[in-house]
C-alpha positions as CSV (number, residue, x, y, z in Angstrom):
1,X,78.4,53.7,-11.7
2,X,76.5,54.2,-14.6
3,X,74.2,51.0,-14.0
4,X,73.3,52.7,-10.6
5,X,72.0,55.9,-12.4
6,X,70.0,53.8,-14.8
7,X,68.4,51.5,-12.3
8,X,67.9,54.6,-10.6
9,X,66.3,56.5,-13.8
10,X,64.4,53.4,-14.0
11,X,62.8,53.2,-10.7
12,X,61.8,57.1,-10.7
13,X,59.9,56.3,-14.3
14,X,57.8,53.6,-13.2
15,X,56.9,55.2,-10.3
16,X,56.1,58.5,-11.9
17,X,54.0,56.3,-14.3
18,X,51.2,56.3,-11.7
19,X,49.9,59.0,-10.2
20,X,47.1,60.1,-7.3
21,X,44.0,62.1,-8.7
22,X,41.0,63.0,-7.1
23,X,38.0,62.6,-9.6
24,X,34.8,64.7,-8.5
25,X,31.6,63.3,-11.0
26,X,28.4,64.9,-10.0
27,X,24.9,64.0,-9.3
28,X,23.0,67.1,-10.1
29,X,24.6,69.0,-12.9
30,X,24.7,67.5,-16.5
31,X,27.7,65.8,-17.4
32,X,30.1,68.3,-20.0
33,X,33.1,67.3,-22.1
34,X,36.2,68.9,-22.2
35,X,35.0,72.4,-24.4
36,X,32.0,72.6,-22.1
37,X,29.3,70.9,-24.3
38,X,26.9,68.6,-22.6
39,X,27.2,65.3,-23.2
40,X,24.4,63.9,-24.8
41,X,25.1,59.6,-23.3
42,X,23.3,57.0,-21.7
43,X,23.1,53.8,-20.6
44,X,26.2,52.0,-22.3
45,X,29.2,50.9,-21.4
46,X,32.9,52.0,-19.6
47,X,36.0,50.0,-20.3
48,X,39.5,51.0,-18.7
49,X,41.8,50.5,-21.4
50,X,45.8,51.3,-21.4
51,X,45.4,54.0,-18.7
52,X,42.3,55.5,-20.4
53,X,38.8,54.9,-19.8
54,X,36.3,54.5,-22.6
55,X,32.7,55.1,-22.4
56,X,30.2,53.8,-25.2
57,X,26.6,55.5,-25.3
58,X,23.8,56.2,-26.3
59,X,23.0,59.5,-28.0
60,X,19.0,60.0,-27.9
61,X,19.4,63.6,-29.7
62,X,17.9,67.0,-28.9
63,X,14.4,65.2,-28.3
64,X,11.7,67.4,-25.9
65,X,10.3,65.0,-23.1
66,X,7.0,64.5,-23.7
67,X,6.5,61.7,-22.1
68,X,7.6,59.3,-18.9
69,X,7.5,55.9,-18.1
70,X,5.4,53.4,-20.5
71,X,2.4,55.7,-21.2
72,X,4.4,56.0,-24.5
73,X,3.1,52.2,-25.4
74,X,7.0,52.1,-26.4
75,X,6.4,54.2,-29.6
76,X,7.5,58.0,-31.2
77,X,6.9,60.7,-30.0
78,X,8.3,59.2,-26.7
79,X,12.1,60.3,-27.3
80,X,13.6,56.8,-26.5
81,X,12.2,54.9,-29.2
82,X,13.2,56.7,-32.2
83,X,15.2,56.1,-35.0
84,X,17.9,58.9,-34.8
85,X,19.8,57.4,-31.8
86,X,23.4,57.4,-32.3
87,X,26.2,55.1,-30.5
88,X,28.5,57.5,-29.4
89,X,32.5,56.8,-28.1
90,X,34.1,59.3,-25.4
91,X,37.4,59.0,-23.5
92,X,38.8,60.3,-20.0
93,X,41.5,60.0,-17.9
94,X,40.1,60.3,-15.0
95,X,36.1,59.9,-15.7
96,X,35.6,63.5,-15.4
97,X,37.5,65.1,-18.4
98,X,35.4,63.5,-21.1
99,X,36.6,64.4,-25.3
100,X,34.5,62.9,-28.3
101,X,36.3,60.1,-29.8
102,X,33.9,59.4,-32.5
103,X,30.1,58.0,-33.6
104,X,30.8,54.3,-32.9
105,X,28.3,53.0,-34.8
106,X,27.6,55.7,-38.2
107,X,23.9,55.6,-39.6
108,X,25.0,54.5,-42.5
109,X,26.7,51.4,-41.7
110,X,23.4,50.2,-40.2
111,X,19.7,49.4,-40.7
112,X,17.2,52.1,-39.8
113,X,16.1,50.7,-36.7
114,X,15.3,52.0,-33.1
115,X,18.5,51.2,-31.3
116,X,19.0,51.7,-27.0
117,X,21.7,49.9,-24.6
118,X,24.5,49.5,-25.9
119,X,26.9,47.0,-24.6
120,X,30.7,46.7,-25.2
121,X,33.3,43.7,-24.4
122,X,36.7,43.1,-25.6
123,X,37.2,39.3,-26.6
124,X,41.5,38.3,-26.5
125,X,40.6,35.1,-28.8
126,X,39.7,37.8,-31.8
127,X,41.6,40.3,-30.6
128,X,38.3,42.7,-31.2
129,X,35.9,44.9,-29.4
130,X,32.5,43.4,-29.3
131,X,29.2,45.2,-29.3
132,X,25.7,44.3,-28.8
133,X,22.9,46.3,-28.9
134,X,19.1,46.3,-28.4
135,X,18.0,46.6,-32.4
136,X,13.8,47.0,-32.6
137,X,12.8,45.8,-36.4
138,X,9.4,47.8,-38.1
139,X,6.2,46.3,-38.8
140,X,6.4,45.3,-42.8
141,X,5.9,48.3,-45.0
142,X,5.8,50.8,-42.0
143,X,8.8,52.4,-40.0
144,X,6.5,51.7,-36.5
145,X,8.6,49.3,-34.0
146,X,7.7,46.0,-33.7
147,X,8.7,44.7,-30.1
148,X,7.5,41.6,-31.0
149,X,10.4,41.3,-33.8
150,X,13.0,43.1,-31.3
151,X,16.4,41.1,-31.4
152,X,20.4,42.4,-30.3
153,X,22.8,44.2,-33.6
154,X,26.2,42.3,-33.2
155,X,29.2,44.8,-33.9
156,X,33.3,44.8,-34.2
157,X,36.1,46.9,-34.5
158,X,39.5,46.2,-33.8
159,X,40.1,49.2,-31.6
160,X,37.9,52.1,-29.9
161,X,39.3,54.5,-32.4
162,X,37.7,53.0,-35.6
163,X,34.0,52.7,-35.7
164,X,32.1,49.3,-35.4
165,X,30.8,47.1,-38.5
166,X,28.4,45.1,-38.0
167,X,28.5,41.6,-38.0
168,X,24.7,40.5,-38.1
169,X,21.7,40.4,-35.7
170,X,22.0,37.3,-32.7
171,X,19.2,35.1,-31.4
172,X,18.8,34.0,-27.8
173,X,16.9,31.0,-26.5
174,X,13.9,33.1,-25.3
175,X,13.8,35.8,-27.6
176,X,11.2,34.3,-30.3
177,X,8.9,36.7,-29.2
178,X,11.3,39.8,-29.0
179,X,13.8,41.0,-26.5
180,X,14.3,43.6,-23.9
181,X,17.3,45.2,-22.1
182,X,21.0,43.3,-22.4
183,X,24.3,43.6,-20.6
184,X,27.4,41.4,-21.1
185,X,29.9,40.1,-18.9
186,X,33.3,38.7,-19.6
187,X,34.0,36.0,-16.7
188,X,37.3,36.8,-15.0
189,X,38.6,33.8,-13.9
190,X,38.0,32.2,-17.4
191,X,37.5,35.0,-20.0
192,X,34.2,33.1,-20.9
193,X,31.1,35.4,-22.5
194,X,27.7,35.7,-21.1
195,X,24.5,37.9,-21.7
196,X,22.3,38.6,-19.3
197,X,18.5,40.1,-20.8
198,X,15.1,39.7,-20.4
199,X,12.5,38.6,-23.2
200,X,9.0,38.2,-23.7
201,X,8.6,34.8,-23.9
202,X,10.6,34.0,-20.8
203,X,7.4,34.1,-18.4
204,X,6.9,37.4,-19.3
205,X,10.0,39.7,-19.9
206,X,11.4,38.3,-17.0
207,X,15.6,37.9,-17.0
208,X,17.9,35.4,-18.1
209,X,21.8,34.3,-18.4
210,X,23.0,32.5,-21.2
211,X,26.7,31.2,-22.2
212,X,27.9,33.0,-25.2
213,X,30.0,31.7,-28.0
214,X,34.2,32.1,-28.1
215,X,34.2,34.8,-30.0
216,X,31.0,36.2,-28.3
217,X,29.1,37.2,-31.3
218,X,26.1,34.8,-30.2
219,X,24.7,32.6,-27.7
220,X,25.3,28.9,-27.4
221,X,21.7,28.8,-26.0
222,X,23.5,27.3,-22.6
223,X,21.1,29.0,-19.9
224,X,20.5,30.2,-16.5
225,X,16.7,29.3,-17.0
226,X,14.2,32.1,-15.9
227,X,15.7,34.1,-12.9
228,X,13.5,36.8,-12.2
229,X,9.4,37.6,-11.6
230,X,7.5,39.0,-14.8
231,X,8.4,42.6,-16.3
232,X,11.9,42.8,-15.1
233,X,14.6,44.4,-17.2
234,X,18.2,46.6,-17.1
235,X,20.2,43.7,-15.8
236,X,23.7,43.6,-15.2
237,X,25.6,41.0,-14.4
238,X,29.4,41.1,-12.2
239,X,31.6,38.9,-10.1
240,X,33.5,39.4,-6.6
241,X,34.7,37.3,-4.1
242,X,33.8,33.7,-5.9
243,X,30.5,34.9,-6.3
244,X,28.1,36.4,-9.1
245,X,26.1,39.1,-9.1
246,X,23.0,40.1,-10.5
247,X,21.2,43.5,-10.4
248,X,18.1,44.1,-12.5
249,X,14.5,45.7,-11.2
250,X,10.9,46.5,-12.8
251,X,10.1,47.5,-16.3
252,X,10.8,51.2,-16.8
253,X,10.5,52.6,-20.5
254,X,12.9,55.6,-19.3
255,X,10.6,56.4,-16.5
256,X,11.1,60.0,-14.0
257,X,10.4,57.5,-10.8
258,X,13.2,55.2,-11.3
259,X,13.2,51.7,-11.1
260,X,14.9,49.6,-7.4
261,X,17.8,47.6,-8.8
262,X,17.3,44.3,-7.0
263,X,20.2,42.4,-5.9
264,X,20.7,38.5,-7.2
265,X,23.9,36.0,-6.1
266,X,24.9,32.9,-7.9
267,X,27.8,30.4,-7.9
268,X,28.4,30.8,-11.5
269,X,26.7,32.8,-14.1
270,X,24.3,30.2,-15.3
271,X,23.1,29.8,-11.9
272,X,21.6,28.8,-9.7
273,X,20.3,32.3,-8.5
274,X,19.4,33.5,-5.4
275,X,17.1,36.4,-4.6
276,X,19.0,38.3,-2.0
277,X,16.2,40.4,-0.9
278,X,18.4,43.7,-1.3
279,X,18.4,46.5,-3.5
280,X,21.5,48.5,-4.5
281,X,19.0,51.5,-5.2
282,X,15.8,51.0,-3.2
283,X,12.2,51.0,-3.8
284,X,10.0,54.5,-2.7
285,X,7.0,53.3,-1.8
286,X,5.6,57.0,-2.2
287,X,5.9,56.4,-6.2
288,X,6.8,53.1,-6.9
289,X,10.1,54.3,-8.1
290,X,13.6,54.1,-6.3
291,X,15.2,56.1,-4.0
292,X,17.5,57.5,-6.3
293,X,14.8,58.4,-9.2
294,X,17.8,55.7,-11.7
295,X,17.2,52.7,-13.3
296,X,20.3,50.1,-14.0
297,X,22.7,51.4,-16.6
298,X,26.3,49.9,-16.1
299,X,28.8,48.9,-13.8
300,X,32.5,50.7,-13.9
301,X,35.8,48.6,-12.8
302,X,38.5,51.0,-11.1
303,X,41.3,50.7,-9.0
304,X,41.9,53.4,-6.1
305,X,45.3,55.3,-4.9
306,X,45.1,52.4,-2.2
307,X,45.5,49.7,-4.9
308,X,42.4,48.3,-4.0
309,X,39.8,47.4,-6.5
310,X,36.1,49.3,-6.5
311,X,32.6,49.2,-8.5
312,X,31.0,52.1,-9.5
313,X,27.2,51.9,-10.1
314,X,25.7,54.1,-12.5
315,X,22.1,55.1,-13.2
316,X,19.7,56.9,-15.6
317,X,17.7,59.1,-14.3
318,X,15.2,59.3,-17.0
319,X,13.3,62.8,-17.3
320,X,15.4,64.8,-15.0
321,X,16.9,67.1,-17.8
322,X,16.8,70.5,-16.7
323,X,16.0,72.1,-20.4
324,X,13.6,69.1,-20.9
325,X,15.8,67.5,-23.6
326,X,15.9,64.2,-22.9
327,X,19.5,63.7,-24.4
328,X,20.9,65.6,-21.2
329,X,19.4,63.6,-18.7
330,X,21.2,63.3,-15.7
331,X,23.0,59.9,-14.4
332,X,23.5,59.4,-10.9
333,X,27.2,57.3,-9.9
334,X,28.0,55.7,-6.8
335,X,30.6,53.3,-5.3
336,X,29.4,50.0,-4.5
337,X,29.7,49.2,-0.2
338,X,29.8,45.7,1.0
339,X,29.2,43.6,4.0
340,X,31.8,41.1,3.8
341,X,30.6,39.5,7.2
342,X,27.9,38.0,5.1
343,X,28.5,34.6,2.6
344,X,28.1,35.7,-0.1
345,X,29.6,39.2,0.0
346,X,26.0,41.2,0.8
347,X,26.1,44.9,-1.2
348,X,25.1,47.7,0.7
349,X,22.1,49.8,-0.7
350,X,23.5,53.5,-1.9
351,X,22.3,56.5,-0.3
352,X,22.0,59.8,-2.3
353,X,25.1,62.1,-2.4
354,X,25.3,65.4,-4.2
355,X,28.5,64.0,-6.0
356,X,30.5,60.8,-5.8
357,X,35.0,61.7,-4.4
358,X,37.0,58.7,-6.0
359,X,40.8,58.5,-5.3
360,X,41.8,57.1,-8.5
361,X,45.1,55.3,-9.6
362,X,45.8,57.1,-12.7
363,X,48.5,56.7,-15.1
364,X,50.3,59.5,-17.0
365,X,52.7,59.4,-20.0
């Protein structure tokens, strides 16, 4: 009967190759890796990859808050537009047990730019990790950002554990008068590549889609057209139930009051667009900020104990460092609700919760 004791031996290892954990991630402490540092990462960008999630940020360094919101006319001293901002690479089990993997994206290997938002996708025809990241150039013979000369660094590695070499800068159809905030998307049903940004010369910094290439290292210029009002920005772009989503909301420059994350449907990605006339984080009237004091920073794919799959929303919430380093802001995370009464699928605005419970499908070795 030795076939029966290996089927058997069998059966007990794939099931003991998934496992039930409960993941606590907090909304008012700063986030800590695994020797009890904090976590100096923003914005970004979490894939799940063989059992492990990994999460690409941004580092803004040991910078005192001076300054809120766009009083900073997008310049230094305001801490998020300086040049020392690194692209750091951390890795979890479970997204609460975080360890430094490495700088993702070393000084050296890159102009001497002010850098925010990264964005990380995996393409299968290259077989490489792609990154894309907001890249502000200097007026000529000065080091002082030139937003009118902002375009996207294009970066690739082969796997998480080597750092990124860039590639080149990439041009989209509206940026000729610079660029804001990105996020890319990797179609399910047909592994196609799109970005999703705003730029100043489409009506005013408002938010667009366009198709990117194969290998997704630029845009085919294929467009969604203008989706948004004027001064929009954060977007991020997601599917679910034959539909498309868009969340984006009002220009920010890492403001304290948050920015409402407006809520956009489409039959595909290039359109057309619907305003849905709901917010996943709301608008306070009290301070024209949101109800949750965030402003878009990614979307996180899981699957729960149940099988079933869920969205996490994340957010920054700019200024709310309790030392007044801006590098240990605090985020806040929450699981994405839906009406599915509603066609489309309507999301449900988030409420504020001390700390988000997740019953995670989690695999061990």
């Amino acid at each position: 009967m030795l076939w029966l004791r290996f089927l058997l031996v069998c059966l007990l290892a794939s099931l003991c190759a998934l496992s039930r954990g409960i993941s606590v991630i907090s909304n008012t402490l700063p986030r800590r890796d695994a020797s009890g540092a904090l976590m100096d990462l923003h914005d970004g960008a979490i894939l799940h990859i063989n059992g492990t999630y990994y999460y690409w940020g941004m580092q803004y360094g040991l910078c005192n808050i001076t300054k809120s919101g766009c009083d900073g006319l997008w310049y230094p001293p305001h801490c998020g537009y300086r040049t020392n901002h690194n692209v750091s690479l951390y890795s979890s089990p479970d997204l609460v047990t975080w360890n430094f993997v490495l700088d993702a994206l070393p000084m050296e290997s890159r102009p001497l730019r002010v850098y925010y938002r990264p964005q990380v996708v995996f393409n299968p025809p290259t077989n490489h990790y792609v990154l894309w990241l907001n890249m502000v150039n200097f007026w000529p013979g000065t080091q002082d950002p030139n937003y009118g000369d902002a375009t996207y660094l294009v970066a690739t590695t082969p796997s998480p554990h080597l750092p990124f070499s860039v590639v080149g800068s990439a041009a989209v159809k509206f940026g000729a008068l610079g660029v804001g905030d990105l996020s890319l998307f990797v179609d399910p049903l047909d592994g196609e590549g799109y970005i999703a940004y705003g730029a100043w010369a489409a009506s005013v910094h408002a938010v667009s889609v366009e198709k990117l290439s194969f290998d997704y290292l630029s845009s085919t210029n294929a467009s969604s057209g203008v989706i948004t009002p004027p001064f929009y920005e954060a977007p991020l772009l997601f599917h679910r139930s034959s539909s498309y989503y868009l969340t984006t909301g009002p220009t920010c420059c890492f403001c304290a009051e948050g920015a409402p994350s407006l809520v956009y449907t489409a039959p595909s990605p290039l359109g057309p667009w619907t305003n849905t006339q709901t917010y996943i984080d709301t608008p306070l009237a009290a301070n024209n900020g949101s109800l949750l004091y965030a402003q878009n920073s990614m979307l996180v794919d899981v699957t729960l104990a149940n099988g079933t799959r869920a969205i996490l929303w994340a957010g920054d919430r700019w200024a709310s460092a309790i030392d007044g380093i801006f590098g240990h802001n605090l985020q806040y995370w929450g699981q994405l609700a839906w009406d599915d009464s509603a066609v489309p699928p309507r999301v449900a605005p988030l409420q504020w919760q001390d700390s988000l419970e997740l019953d995670l499908m989690t695999e061990i070795a």
